[in-house]
KOLGU-4560 file (N, C-alpha, C; in nm, 3 decimals, padded with zeros to 5 digits):
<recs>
<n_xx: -01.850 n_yy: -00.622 n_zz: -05.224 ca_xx: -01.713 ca_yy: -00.615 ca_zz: -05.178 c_xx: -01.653 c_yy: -00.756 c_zz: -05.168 mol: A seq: 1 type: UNK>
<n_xx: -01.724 n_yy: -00.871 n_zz: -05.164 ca_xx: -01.698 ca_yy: -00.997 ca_zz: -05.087 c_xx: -01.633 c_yy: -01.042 c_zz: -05.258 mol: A seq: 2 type: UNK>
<n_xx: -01.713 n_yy: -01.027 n_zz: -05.329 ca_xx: -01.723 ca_yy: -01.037 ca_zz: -05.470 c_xx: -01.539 c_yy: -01.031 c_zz: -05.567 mol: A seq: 3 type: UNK>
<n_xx: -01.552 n_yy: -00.859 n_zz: -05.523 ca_xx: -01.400 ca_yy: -00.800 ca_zz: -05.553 c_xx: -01.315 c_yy: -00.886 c_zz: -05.493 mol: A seq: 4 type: UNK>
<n_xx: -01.299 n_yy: -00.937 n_zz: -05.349 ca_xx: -01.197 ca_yy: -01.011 ca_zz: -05.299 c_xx: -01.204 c_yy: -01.147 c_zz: -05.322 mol: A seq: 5 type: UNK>
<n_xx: -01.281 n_yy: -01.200 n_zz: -05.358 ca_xx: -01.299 ca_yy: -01.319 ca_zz: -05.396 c_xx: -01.327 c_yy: -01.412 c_zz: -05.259 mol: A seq: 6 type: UNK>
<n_xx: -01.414 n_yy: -01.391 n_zz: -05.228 ca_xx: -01.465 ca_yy: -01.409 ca_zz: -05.058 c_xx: -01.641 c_yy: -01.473 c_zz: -05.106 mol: A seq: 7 type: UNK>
<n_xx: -01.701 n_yy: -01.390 n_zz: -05.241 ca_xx: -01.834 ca_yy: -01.421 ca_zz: -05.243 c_xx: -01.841 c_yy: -01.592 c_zz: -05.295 mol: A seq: 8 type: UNK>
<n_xx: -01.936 n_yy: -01.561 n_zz: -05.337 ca_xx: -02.015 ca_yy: -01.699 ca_zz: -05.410 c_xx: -01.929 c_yy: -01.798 c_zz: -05.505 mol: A seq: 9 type: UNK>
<n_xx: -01.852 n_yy: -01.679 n_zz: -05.580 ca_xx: -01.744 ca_yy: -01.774 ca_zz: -05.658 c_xx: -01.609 c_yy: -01.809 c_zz: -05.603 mol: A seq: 10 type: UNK>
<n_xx: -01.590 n_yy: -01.734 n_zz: -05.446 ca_xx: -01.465 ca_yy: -01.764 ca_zz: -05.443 c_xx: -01.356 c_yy: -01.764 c_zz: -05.501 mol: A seq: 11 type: UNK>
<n_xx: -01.332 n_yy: -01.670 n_zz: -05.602 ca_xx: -01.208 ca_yy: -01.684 ca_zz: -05.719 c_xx: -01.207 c_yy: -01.473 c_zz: -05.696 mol: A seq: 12 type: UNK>
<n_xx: -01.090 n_yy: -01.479 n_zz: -05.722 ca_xx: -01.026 ca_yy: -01.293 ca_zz: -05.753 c_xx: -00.949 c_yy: -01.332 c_zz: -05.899 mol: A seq: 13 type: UNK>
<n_xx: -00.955 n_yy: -01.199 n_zz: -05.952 ca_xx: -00.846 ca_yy: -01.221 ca_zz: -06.074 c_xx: -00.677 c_yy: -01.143 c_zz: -06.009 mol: A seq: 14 type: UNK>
<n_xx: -00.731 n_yy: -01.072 n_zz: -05.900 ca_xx: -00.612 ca_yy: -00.963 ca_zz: -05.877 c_xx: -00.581 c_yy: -01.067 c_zz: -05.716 mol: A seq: 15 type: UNK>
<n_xx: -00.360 n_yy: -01.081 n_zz: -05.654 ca_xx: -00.362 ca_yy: -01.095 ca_zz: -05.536 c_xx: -00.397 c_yy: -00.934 c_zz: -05.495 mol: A seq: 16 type: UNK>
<n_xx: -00.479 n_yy: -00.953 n_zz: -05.391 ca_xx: -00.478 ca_yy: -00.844 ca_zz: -05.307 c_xx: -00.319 c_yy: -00.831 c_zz: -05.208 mol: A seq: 17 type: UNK>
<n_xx: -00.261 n_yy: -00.905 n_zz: -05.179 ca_xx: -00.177 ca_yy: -00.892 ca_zz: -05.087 c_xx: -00.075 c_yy: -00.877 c_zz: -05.147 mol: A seq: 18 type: UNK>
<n_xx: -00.051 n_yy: -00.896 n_zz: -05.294 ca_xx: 00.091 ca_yy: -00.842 ca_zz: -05.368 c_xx: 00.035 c_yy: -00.648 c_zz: -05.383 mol: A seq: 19 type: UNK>
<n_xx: -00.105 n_yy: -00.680 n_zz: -05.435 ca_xx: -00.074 ca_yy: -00.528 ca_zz: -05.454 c_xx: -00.097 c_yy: -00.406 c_zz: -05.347 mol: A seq: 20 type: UNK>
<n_xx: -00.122 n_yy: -00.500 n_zz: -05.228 ca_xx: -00.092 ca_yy: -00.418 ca_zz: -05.081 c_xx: 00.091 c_yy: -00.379 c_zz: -05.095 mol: A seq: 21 type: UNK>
<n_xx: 00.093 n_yy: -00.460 n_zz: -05.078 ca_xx: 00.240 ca_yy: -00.489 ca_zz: -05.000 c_xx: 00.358 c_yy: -00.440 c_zz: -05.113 mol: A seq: 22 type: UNK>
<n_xx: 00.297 n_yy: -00.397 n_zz: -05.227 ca_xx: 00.365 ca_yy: -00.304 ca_zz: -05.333 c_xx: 00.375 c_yy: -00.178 c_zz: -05.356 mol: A seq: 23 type: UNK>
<n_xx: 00.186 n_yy: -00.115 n_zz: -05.268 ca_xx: 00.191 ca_yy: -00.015 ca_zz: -05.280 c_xx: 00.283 c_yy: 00.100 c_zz: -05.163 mol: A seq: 24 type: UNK>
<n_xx: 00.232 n_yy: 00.192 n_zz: -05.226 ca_xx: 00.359 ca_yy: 00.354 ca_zz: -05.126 c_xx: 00.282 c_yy: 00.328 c_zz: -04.990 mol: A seq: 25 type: UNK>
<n_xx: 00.150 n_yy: 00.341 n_zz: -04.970 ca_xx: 00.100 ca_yy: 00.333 ca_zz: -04.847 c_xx: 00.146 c_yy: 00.206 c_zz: -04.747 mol: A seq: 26 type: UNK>
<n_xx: 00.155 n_yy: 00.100 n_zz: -04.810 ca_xx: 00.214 ca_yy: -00.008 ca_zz: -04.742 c_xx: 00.376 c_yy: 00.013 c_zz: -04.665 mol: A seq: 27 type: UNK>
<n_xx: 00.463 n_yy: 00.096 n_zz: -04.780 ca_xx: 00.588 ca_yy: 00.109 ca_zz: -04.740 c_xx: 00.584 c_yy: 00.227 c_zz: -04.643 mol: A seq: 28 type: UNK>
<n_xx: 00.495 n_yy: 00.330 n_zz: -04.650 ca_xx: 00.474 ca_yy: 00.437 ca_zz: -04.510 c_xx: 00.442 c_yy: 00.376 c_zz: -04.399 mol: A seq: 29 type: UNK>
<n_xx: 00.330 n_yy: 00.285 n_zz: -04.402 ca_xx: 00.321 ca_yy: 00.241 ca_zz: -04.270 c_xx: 00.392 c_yy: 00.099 c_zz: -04.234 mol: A seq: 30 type: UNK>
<n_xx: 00.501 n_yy: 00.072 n_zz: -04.291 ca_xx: 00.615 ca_yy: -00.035 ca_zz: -04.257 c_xx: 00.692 c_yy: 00.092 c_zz: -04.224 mol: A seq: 31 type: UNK>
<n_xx: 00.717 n_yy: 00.186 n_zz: -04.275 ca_xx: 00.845 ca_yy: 00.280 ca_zz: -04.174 c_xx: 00.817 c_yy: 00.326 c_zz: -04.095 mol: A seq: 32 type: UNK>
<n_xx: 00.666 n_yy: 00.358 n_zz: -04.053 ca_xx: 00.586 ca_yy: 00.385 ca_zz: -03.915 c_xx: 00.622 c_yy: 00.304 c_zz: -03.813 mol: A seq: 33 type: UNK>
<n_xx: 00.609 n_yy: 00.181 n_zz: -03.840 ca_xx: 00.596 ca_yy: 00.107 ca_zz: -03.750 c_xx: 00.743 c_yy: 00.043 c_zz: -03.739 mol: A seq: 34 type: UNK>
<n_xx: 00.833 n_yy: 00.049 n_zz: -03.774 ca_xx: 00.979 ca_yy: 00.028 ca_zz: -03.794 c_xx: 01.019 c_yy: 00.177 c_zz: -03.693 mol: A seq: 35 type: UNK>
<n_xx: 00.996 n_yy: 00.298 n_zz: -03.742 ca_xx: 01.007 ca_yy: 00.441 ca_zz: -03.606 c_xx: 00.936 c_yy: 00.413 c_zz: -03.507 mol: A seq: 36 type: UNK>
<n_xx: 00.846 n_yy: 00.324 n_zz: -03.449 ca_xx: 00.786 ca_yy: 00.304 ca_zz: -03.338 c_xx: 00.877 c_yy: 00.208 c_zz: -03.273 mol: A seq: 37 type: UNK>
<n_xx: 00.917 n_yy: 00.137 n_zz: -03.318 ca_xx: 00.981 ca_yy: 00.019 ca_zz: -03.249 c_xx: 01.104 c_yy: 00.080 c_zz: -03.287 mol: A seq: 38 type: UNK>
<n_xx: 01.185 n_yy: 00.152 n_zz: -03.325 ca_xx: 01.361 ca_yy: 00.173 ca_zz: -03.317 c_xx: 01.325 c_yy: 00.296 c_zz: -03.199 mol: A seq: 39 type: UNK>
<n_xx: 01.217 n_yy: 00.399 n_zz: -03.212 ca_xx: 01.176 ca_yy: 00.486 ca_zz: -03.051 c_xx: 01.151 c_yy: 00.349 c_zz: -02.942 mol: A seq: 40 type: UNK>
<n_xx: 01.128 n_yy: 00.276 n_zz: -02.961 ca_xx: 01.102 ca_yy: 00.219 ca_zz: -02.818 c_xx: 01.246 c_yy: 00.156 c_zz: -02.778 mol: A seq: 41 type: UNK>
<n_xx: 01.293 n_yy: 00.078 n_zz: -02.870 ca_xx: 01.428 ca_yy: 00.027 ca_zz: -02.827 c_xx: 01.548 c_yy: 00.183 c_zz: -02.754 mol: A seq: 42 type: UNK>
<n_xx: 01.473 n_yy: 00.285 n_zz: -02.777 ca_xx: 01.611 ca_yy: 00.395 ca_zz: -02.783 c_xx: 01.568 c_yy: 00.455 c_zz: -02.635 mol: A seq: 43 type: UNK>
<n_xx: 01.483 n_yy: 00.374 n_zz: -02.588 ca_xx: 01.409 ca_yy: 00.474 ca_zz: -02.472 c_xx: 01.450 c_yy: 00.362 c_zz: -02.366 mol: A seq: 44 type: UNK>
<n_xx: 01.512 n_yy: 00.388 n_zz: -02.211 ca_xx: 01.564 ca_yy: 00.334 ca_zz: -02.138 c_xx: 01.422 c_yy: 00.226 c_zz: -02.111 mol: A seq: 45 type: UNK>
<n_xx: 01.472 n_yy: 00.141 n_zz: -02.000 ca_xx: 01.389 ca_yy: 00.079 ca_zz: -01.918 c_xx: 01.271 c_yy: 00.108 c_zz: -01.871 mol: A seq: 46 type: UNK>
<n_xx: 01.154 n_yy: 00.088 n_zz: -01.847 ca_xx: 01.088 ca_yy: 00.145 ca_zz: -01.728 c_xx: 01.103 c_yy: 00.076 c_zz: -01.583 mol: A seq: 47 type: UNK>
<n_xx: 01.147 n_yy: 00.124 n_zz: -01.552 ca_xx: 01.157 ca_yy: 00.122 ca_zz: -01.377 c_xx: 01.015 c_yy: 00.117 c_zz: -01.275 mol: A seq: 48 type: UNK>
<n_xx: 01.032 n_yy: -00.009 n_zz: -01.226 ca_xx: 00.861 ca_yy: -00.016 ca_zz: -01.133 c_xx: 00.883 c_yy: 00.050 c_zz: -01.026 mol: A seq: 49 type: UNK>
<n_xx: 00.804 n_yy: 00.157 n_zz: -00.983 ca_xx: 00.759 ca_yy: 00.204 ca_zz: -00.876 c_xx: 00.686 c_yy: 00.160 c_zz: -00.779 mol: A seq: 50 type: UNK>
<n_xx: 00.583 n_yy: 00.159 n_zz: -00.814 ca_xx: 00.474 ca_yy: 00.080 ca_zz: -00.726 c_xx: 00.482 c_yy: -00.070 c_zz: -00.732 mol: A seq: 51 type: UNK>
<n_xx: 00.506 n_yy: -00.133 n_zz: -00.613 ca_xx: 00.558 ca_yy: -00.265 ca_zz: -00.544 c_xx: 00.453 c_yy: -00.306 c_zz: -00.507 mol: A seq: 52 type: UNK>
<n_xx: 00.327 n_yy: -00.340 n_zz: -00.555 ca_xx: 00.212 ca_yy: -00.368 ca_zz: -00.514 c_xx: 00.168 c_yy: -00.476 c_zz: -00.626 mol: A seq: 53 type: UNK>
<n_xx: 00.058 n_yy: -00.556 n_zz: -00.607 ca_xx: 00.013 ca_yy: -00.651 ca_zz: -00.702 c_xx: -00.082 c_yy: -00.565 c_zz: -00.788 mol: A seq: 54 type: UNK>
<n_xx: -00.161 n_yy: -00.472 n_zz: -00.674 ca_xx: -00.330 ca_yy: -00.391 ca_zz: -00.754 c_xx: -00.278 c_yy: -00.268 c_zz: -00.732 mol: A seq: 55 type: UNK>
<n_xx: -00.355 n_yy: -00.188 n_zz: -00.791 ca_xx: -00.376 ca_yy: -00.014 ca_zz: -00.883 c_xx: -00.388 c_yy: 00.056 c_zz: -00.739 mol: A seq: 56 type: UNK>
<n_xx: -00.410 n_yy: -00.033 n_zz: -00.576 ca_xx: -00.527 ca_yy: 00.069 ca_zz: -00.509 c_xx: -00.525 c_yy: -00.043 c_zz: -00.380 mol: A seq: 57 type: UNK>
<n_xx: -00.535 n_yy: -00.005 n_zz: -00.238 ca_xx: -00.519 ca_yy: -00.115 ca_zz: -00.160 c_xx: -00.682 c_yy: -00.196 c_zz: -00.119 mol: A seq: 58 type: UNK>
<n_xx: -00.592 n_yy: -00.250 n_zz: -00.028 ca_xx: -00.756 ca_yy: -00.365 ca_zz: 00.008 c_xx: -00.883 c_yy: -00.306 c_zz: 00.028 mol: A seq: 59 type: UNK>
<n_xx: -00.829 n_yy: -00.201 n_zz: 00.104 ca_xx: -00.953 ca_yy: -00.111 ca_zz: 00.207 c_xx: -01.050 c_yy: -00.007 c_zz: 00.146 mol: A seq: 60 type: UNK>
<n_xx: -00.957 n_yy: 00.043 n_zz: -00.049 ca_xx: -01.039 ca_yy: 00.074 ca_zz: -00.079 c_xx: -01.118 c_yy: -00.012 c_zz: -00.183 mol: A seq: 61 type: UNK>
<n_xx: -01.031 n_yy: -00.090 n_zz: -00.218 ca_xx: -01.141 ca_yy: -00.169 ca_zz: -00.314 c_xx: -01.247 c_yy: -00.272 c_zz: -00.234 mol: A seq: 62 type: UNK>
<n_xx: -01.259 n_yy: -00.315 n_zz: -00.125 ca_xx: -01.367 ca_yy: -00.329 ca_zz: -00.027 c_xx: -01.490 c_yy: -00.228 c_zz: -00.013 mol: A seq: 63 type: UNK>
<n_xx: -01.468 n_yy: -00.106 n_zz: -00.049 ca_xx: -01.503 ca_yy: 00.009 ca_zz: -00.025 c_xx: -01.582 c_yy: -00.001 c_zz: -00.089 mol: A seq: 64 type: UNK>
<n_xx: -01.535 n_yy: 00.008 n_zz: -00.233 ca_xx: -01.583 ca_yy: 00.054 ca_zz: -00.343 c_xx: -01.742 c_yy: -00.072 c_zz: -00.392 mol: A seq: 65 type: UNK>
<n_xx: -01.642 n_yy: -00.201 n_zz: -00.362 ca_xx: -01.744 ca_yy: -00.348 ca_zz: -00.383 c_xx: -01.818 c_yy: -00.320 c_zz: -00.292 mol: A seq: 66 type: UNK>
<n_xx: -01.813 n_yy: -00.265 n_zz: -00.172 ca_xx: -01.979 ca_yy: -00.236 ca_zz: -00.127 c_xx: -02.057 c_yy: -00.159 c_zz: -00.167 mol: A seq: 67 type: UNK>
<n_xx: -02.002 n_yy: -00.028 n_zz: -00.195 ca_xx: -02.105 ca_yy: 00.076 ca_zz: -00.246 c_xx: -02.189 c_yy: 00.025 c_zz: -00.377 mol: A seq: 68 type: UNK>
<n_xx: -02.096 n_yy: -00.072 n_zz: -00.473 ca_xx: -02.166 ca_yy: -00.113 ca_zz: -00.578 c_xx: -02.241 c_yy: -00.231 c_zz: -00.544 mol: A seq: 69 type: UNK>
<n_xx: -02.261 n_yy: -00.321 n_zz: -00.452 ca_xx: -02.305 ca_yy: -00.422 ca_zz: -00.416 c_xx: -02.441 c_yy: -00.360 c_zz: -00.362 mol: A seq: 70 type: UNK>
<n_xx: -02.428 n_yy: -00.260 n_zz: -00.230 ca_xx: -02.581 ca_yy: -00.176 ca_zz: -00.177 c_xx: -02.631 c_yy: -00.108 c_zz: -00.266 mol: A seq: 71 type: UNK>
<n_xx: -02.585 n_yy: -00.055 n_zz: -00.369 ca_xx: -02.665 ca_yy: -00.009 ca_zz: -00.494 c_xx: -02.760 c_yy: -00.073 c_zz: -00.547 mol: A seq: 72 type: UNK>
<n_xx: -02.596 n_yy: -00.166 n_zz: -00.621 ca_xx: -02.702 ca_yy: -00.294 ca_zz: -00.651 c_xx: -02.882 c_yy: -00.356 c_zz: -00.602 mol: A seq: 73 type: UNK>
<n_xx: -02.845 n_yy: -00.373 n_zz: -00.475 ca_xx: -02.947 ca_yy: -00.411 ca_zz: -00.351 c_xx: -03.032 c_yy: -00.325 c_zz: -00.367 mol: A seq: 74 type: UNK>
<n_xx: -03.001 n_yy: -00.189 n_zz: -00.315 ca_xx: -03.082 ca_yy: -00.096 ca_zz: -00.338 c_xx: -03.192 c_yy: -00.069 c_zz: -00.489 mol: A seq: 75 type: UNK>
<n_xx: -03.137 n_yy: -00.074 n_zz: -00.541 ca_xx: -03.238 ca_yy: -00.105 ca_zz: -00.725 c_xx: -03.315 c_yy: -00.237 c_zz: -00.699 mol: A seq: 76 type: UNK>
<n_xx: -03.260 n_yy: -00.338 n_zz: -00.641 ca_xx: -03.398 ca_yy: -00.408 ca_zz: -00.639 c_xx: -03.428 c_yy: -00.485 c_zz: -00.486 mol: A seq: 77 type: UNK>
<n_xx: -03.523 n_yy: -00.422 n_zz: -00.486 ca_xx: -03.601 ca_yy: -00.467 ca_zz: -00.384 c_xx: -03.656 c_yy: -00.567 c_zz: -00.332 mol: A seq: 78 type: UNK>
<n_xx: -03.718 n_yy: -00.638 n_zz: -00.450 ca_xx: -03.750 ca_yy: -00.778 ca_zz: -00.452 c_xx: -03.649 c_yy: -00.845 c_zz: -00.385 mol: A seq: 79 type: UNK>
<n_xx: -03.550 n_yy: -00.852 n_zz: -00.463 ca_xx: -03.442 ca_yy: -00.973 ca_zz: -00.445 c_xx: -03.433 c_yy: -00.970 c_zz: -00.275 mol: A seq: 80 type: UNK>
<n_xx: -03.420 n_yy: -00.810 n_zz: -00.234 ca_xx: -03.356 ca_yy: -00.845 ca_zz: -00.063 c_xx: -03.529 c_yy: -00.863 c_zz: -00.010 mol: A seq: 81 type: UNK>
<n_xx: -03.612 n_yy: -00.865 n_zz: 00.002 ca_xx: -03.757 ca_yy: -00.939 ca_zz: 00.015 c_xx: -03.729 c_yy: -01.063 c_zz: 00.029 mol: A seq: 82 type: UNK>
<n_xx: -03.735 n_yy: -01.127 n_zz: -00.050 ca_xx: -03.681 ca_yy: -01.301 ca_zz: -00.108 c_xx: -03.595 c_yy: -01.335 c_zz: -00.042 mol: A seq: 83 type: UNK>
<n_xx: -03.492 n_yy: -01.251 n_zz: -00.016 ca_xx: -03.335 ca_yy: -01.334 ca_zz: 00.099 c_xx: -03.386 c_yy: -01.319 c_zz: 00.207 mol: A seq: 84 type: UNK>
<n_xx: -03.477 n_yy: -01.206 n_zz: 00.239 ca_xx: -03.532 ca_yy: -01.182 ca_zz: 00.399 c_xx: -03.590 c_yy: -01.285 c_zz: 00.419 mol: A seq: 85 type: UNK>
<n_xx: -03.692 n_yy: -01.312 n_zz: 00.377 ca_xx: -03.794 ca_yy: -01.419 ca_zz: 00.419 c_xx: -03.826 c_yy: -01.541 c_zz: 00.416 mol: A seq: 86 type: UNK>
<n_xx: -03.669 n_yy: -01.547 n_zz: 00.293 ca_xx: -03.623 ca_yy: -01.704 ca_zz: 00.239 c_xx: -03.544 c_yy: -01.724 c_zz: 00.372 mol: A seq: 87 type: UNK>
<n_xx: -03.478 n_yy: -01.633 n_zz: 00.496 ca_xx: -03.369 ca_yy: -01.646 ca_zz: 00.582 c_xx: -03.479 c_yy: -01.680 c_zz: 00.698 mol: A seq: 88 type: UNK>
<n_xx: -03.605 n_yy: -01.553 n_zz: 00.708 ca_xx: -03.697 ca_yy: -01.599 ca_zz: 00.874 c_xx: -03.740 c_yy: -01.749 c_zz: 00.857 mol: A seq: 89 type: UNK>
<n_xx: -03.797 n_yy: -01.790 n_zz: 00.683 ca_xx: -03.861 ca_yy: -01.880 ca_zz: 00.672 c_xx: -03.735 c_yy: -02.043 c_zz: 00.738 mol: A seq: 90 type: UNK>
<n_xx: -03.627 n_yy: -02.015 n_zz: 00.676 ca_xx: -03.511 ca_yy: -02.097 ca_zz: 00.707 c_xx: -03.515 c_yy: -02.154 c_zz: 00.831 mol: A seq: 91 type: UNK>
<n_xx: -03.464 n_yy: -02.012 n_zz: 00.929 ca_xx: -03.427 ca_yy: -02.003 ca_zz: 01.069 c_xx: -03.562 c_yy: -02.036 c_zz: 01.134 mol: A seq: 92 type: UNK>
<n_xx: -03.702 n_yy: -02.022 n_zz: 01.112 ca_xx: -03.772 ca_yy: -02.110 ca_zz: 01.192 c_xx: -03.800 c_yy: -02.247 c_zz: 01.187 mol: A seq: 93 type: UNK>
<n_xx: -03.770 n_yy: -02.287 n_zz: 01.038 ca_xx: -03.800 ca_yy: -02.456 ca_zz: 01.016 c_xx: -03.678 c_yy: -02.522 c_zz: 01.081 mol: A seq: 94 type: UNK>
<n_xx: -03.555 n_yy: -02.436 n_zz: 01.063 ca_xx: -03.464 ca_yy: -02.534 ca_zz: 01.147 c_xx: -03.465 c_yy: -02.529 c_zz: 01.300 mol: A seq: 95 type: UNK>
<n_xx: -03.529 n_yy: -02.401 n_zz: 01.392 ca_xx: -03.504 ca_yy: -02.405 ca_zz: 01.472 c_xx: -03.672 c_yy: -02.435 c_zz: 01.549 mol: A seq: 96 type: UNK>
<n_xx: -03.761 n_yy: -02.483 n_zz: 01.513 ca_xx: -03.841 ca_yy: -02.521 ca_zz: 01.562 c_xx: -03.824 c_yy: -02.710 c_zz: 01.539 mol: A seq: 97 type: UNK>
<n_xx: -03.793 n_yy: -02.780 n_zz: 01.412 ca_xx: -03.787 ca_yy: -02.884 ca_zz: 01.413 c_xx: -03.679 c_yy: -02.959 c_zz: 01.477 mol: A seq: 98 type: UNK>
<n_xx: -03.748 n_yy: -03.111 n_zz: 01.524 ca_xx: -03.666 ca_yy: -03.183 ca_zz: 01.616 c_xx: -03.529 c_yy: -03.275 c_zz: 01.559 mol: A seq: 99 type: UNK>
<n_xx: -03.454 n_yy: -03.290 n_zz: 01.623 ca_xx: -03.372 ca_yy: -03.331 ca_zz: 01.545 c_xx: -03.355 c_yy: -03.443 c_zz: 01.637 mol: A seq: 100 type: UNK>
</recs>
């Protein structure tokens, strides 16, 4: 295929591909496609914002939600909260036994 377009090894085509796109019937169907998509959008009023908010959903539930996926998270591995546990007793006694 690289070959036909002149993309392979030789880099050379005998045919433009882009004249005989842009000549053919299929080219001119989907230029009037897309010419009826955009004269429907211009013909269709404004959209008007409703929702006066920055996010989809307020604070309290997307807090919600970041925990349930966060204790999941946690929950699948075990190790890791092991390691914060004991990386935290190990912490809290070196600082609070040594003199300062």
């Amino acid at each position: 295929m690289l070959d036909v377009i002149g993309a392979g090894a030789t880099a050379k085509s005998a045919q433009d591909w882009y004249d005989i796109w842009r000549c053919s019937p299929e080219s001119n169907d989907v230029q009037k496609a897309i010419d009826g998509i955009h004269s429907e959008g211009r013909s269709r009023p404004a959209v008007e914002r409703t929702l006066h908010t920055e996010f989809a959903t307020s604070w309290l539930n997307q807090i919600i939600q970041l925990f349930k996926r966060d204790s999941l998270n946690h929950w699948r591995d075990p190790t890791y909260l092991m390691a914060k546990l004991i990386l935290n007793i190990v912490g809290g006694l070196f600082i609070g036994v040594s003199p300062i």
